[in-house]
N, C-alpha and C positions, 0 to 999 in steps of 0.2 A: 532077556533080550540078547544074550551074549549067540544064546544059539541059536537064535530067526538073524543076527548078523553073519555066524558063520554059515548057515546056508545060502544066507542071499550075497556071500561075498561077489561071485563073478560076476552075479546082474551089476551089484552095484560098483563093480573096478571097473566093469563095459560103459556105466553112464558116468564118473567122474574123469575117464580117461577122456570118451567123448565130446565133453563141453571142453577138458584143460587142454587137452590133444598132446600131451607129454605123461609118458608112465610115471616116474619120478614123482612126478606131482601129482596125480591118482592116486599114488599109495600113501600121500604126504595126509590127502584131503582124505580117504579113509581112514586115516592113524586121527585124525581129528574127528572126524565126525564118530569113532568109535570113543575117544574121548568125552566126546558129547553126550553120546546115548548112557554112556555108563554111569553118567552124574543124574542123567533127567528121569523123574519120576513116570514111570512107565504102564503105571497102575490099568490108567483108564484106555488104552491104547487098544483099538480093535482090530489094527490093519498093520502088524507091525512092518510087511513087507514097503506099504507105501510109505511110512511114516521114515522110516529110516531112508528110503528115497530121497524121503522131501530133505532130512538131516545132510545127506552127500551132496544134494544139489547145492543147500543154502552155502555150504562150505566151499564148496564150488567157484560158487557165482562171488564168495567175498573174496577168493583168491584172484578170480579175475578182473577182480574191479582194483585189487590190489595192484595188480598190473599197468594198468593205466593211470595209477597217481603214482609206480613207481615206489610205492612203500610193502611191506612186508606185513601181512595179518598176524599180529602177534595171537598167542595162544590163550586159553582162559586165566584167570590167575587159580591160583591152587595146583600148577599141572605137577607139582612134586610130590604129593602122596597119590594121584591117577593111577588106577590099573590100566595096564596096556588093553593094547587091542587082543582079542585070542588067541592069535597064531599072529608072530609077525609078519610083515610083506619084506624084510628088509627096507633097507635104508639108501641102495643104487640100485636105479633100474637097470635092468640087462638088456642091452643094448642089441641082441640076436631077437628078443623078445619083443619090444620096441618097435623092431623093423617087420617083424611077423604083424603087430596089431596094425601098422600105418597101413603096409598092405592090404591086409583084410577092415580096414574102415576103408581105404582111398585117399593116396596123399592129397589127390586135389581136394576133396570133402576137406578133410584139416584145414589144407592152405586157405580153402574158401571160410571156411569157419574161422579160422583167425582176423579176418578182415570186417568178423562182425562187432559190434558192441554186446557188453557181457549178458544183457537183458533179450536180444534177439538169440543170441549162440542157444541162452540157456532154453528160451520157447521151444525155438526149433528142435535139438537135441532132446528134448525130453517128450513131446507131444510128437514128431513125425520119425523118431527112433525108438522110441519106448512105452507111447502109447501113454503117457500120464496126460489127465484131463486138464483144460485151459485152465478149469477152475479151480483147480491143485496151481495152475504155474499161478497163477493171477495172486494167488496169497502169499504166495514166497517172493512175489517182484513186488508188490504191494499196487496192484494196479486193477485195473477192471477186465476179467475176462474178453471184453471186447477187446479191448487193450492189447492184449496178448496175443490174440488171433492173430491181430494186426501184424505184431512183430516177428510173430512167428511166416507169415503172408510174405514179410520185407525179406525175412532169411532167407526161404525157399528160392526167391524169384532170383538171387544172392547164386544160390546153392547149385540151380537150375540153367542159369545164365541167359543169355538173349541169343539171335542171331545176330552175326557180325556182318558190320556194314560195307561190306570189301566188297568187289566187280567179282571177283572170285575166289571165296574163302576157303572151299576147298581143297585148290590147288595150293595156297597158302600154308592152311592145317596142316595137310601132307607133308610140306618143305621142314613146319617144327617139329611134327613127330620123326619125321627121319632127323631131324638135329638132333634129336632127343638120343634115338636110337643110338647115332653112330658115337655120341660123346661117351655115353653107358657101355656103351663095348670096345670103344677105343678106336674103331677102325676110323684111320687117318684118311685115306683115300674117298671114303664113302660121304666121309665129311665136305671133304676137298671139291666134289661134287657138286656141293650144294650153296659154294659160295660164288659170287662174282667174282670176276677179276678184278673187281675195283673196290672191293668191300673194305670197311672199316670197324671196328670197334671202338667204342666209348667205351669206358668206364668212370664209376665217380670214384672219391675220394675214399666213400667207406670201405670199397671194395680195393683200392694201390693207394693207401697212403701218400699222394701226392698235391703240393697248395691246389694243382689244377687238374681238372678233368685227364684220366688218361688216354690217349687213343693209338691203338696199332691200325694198320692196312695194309692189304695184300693178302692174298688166298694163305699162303702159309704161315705167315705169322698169326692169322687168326684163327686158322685152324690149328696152329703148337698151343694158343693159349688159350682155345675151348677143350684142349686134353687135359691142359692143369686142372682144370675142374671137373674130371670124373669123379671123383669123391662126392662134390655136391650134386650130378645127374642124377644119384642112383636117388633121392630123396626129391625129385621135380615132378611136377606133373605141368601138361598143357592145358593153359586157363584164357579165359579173355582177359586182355587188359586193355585200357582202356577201349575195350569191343573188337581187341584184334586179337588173331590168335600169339602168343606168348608162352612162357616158360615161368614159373615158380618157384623157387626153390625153397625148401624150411627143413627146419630144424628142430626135433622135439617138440611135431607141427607147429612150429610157428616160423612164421612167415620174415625169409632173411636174404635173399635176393631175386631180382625179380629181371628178366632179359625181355626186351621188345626187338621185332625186327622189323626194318624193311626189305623190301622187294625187288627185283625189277620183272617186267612185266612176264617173262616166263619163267618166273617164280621163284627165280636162285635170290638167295639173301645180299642186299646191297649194302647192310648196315645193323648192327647190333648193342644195343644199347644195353649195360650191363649195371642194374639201381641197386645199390642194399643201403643206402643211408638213411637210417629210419622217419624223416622227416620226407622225402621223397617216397617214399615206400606209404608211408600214408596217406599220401595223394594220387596213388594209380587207383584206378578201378577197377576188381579183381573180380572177375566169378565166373561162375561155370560154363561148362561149354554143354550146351543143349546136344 
């Protein structure tokens, strides 16, 4: 088995990376799932390529549910006499490597894929990117192929997003991708552009540590403190939130502050709303832009 996993390493570092949306954790959930295959009787195995699939996904999907109780998958018991995986991946992801794969997935795919439950993430990811049948997901989520279609159906529409319900979206669209633009390159003036004269920022507390919401106003104080956050543009993509056009931002795709604007009617931004508190953050409505 050792050498149908060293061949099938990159398919299968392409689909745990894509369900976890962080490298680090890809290689954590291969260093396991290669734990796994190396204790499990492998005799009767006819398909080792898919079989070892289903091993990455399963480990997958228990890290991500892990996630959501907040606890940690601890590891088999015995892992002290274990042979390693064949070649290690190391133990830190490279962070130049990282930003290569978010690119080439799509930070919004990520961001959108982080807003799903671990059961939908993992349908979709494995059946509308890699092609494994309903009837492979339905026995690893333990559900009925119909089942799965279903949630894979809910991801997509998720993934896909709706049209947004604005008089004018986009002239809208337009106003955040050039916000986007000009925080990523830094140009101050092009930003300056784009705000009211009367504009404000919010912020919560996750994001300035203060008992109360923060808020500046005036074109340049809000434009000095969308340049503080160049560092986080370069990782944003434009998503709907609650059906409007928005900003994103994640981190080792996952999903860590989220901006909404308003408008005024010829389109310059009146108001910025900047969420990373995670109990807020999972009450926006996050998906794709059609």
């Amino acid at each position: 088995m050792a050498r149908h996993f060293e061949r099938d390493r990159p398919r299968l570092r392409a689909v745990a990376y894509r369900i976890l949306g962080s490298l680090g954790e890809a290689d954590d959930a291969l260093q396991d799932a290669w734990l796994r295959a190396d204790r499990a009787d492998t005799s009767e195995v006819t398909n080792p390529s898919g079989w070892l699939t289903t091993v990455v996904a399963r480990v997958c999907l228990n890290m991500l549910r892990a996630r959501d109780t907040r606890r940690e998958e601890p590891l088999d018991d015995g892992d002290d006499g274990a042979r390693r995986q064949p070649a290690a991946t190391g133990t830190a992801a490279d962070p130049a490597e990282e930003a290569q794969l978010a690119d080439e997935v799509g930070i919004a795919l990520l961001i959108v894929l982080d807003t799903l439950g671990p059961a939908e993430r993992l349908a979709f990811v494995l059946h509308d990117m890699f092609d494994v049948p309903f009837d492979d997901i339905a026995a690893m989520l333990g559900k009925t192929p119909a089942a799965t279609r279903q949630l894979a159906s809910r991801a997509r529409r998720r993934v896909r997003g709706v049209p947004a319900p604005e008089a004018d979206p986009p002239l809208r669209r337009r106003a955040v991708d050039a916000y986007l633009a000009a925080t990523r390159g830094g140009d101050f003036d092009a930003l300056v552009a784009l705000l009211h004269p009367d504009v404000v920022l919010r912020a919560d507390a996750a994001v300035v540590p203060t008992p109360e919401p923060f808020a500046v106003s005036g074109v340049q104080r809000v434009a000095r403190g969308a340049m503080a956050s160049l560092g986080r543009a370069r990782s944003a993509a434009v998503l709907l939130v609650d059906g409007r056009a928005g900003l994103a931002m994640a981190e080792h795709g996952r999903l860590r502050v989220v901006l909404r604007f308003d408008f005024a009617a010829d389109g310059r931004i009146t108001g910025i709303d900047v969420i990373a508190d995670p109990v807020r953050l999972n009450e926006l409505d996050i998906t794709g832009i059609s």
